[in-house]
C-alpha positions, 0 to 999 in steps of 0.5 A: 537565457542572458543572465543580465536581462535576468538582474535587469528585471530583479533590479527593475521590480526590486526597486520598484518594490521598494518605491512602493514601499516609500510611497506607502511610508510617505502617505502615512507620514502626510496623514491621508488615507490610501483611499484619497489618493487617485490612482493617478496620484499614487502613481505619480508618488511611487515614480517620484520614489522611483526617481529617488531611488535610480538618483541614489543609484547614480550616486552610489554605484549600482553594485552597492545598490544590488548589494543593498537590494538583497540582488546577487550578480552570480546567482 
């Protein structure tokens, strides 16, 4: 097993975990209940946290981003 397919996939779901978690943090901050939002619009919100997220990526370095992730690159 090619173990940068491996990070590949632990940094794809990583941040996606973590664009989920925003999202639901922006949701409450807009004082909307869960339930009003099609899932079409929540989509819409955890890929516009997505973007964020691989923006701070580029910003930051990916090896930061990893770090901060909690992803090892040797194990």
């Amino acid at each position: 097993m090619n173990p940068f397919v491996t990070i590949k996939e632990k940094t794809h779901q990583a941040i996606r975990d973590k664009a989920i978690e925003n999202a639901q943090v922006r949701i409450l901050l807009c004082e909307r209940a869960l339930e009003d939002f099609s899932e079409d619009e929540l989509e819409i919100i955890v890929a516009e946290e997505e973007r964020k997220i691989y923006s701070a990526i580029k910003e930051k370095g990916i090896l930061a981003v990893l770090a901060v992730l909690g992803i090892g690159v040797f194990g």
